[in-house]
TORKOL-4160 file (C-alpha; in steps of 0.2 Angstrom, whole numbers, padded with zeros to 4 digits, m for minus):
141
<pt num="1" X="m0089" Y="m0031" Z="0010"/>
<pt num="2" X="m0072" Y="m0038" Z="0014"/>
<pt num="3" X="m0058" Y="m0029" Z="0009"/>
<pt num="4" X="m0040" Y="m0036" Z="0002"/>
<pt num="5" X="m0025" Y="m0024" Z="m0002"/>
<pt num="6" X="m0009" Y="m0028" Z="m0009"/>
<pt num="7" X="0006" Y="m0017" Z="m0010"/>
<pt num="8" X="0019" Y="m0023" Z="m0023"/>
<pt num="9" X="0037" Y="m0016" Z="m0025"/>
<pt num="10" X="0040" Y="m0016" Z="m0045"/>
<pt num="11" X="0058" Y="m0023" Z="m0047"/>
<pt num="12" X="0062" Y="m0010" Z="m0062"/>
<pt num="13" X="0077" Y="m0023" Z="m0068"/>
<pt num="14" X="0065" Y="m0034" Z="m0073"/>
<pt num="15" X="0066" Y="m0040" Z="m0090"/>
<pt num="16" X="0050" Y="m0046" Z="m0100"/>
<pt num="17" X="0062" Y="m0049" Z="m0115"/>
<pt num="18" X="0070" Y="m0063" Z="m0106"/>
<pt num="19" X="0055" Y="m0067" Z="m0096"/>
<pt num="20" X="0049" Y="m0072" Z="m0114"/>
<pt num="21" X="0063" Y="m0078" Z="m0119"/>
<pt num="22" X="0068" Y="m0091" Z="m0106"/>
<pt num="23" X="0054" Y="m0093" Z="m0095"/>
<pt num="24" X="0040" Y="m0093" Z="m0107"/>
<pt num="25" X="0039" Y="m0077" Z="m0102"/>
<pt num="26" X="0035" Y="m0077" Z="m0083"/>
<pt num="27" X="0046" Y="m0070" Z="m0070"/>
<pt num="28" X="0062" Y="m0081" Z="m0063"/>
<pt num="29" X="0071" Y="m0083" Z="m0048"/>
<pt num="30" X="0086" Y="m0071" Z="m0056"/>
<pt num="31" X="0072" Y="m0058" Z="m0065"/>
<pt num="32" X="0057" Y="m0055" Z="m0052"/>
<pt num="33" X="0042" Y="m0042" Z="m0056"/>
<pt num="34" X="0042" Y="m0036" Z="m0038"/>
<pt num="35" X="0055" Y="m0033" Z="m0025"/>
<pt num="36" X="0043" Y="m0038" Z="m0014"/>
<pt num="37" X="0026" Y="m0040" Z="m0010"/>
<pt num="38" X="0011" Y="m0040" Z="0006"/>
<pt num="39" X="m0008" Y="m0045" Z="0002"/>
<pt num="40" X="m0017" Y="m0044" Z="0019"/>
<pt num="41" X="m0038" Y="m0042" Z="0022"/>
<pt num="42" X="m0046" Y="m0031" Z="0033"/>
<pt num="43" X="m0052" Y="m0041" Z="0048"/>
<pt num="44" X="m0071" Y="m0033" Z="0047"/>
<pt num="45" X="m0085" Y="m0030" Z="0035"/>
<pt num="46" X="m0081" Y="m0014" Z="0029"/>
<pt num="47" X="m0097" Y="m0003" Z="0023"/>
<pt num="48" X="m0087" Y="0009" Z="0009"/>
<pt num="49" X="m0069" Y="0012" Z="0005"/>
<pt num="50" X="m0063" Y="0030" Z="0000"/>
<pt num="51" X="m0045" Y="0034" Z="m0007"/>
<pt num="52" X="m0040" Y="0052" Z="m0008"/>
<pt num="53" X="m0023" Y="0059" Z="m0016"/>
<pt num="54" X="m0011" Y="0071" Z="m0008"/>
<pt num="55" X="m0019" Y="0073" Z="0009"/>
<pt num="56" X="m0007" Y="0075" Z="0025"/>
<pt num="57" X="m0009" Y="0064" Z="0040"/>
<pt num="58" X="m0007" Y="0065" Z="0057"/>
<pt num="59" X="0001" Y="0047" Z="0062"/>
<pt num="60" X="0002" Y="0040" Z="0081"/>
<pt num="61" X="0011" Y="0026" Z="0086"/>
<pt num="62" X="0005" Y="0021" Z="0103"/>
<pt num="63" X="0010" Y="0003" Z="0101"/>
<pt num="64" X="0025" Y="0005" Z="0113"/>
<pt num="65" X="0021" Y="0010" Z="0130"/>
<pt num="66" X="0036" Y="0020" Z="0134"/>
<pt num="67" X="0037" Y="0030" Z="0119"/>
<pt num="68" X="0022" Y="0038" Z="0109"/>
<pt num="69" X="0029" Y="0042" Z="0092"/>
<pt num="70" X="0022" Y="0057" Z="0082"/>
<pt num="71" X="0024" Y="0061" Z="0065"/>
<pt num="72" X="0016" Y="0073" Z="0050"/>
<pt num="73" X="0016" Y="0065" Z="0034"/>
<pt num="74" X="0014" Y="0075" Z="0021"/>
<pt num="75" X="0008" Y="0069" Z="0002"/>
<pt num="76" X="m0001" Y="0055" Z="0005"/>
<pt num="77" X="m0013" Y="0044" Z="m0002"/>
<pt num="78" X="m0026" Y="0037" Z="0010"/>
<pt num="79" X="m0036" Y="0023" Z="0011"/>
<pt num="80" X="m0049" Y="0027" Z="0023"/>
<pt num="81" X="m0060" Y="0009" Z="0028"/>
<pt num="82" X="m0079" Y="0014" Z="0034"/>
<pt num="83" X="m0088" Y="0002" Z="0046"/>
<pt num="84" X="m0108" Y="0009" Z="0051"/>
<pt num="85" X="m0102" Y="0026" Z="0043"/>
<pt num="86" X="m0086" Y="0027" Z="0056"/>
<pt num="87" X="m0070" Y="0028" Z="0049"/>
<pt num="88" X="m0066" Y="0011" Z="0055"/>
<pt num="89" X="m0047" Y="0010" Z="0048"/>
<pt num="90" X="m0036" Y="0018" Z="0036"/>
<pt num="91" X="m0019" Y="0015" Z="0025"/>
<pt num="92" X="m0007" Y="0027" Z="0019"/>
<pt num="93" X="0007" Y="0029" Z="0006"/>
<pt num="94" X="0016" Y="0042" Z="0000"/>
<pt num="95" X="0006" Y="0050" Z="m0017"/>
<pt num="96" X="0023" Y="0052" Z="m0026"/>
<pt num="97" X="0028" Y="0032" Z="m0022"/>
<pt num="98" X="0012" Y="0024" Z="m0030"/>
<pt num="99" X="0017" Y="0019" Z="m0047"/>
<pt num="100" X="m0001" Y="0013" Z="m0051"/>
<pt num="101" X="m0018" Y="0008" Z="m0044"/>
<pt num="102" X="m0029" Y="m0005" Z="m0047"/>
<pt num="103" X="m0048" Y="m0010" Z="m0042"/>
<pt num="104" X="m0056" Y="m0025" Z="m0043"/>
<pt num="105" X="m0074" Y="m0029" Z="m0034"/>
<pt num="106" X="m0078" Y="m0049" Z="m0036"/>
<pt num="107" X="m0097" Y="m0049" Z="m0032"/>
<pt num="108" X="m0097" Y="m0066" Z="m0028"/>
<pt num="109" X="m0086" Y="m0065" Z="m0013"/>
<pt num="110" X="m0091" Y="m0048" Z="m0011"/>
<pt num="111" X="m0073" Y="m0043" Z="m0011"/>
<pt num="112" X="m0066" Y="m0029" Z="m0015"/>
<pt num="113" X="m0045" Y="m0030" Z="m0019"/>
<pt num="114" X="m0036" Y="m0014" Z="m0019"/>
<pt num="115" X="m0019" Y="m0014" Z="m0027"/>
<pt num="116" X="m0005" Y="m0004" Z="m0026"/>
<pt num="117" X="0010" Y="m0005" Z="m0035"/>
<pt num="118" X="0025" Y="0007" Z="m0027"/>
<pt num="119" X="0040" Y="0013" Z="m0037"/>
<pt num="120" X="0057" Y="0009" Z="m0036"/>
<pt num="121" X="0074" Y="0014" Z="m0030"/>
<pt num="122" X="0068" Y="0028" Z="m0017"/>
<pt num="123" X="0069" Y="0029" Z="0002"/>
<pt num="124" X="0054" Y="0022" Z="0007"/>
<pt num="125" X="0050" Y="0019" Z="0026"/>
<pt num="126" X="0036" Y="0007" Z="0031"/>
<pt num="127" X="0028" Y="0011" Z="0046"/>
<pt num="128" X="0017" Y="m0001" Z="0056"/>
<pt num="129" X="0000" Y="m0006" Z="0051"/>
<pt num="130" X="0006" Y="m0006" Z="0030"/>
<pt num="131" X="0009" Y="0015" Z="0029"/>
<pt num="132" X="0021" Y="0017" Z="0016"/>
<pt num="133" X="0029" Y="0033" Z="0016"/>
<pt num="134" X="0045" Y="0041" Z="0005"/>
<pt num="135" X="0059" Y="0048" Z="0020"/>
<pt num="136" X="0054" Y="0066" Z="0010"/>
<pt num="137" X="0035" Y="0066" Z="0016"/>
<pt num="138" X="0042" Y="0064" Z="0034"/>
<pt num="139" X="0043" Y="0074" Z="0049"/>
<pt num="140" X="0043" Y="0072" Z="0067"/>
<pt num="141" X="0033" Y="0082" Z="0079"/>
């Protein structure tokens, strides 16, 4: 199956009342849903998904040849991708960050959207490759 994910930062300032009001109730340029938002697809066929809740995670970033950088996250939510039953990939974000979740499987495309809708106003840092991780879960090795 193919796999989409979003990641969508609720803007809690939004308004429906003056969605409704003035923009027949769709967001606006001045009152947005989302501070922001990422919907990328998993590049391979993936065989199954799992999601599990308040796991920690070893995290390696090799990316830069000079400097390996090493981190324990604590609390996390992961989204671990299987490809010929391997773990072929995997997501994170911090279990306390995740507003909501959402699952949708379209069998005609044989697509499978995971969404993820993040809280606001708290001290998020996004490491590479979409981990989404609150500066409390954090700590350097």
């Amino acid at each position: 199956m193919k796999l989409k994910i979003s990641f969508k930062r609720i803007n809690s300032d939004f308004d429906q009342e003056s969605a409704n009001e003035y923009n027949w109730g769709k967001e606006s340029e001045n009152n947005m849903k989302y501070h922001s938002s990422v919907l990328f697809q998993v590049n391979s066929d993936i065989d199954k998904i799992e999601i599990n809740e308040n796991e920690n995670l070893h995290y390696v970033d090799s990316s830069d040849k000079n400097k390996i950088i090493e981190l324990f996250l604590e609390n996390q939510t992961i989204l671990k991708c299987y490809k010929d039953n391997e773990l072929f990939t995997q997501f994170s974000i911090s279990t306390g960050l995740i507003e909501k979740t959402h699952e949708i499987y379209q069998e005609k495309t044989k697509t499978k959207y995971c969404y993820f809708y993040l809280k606001d106003n708290l001290d998020i840092i996004e490491l590479k490759n979409h981990n989404y991780v609150l500066k409390e879960d954090l700590k350097i090795i």
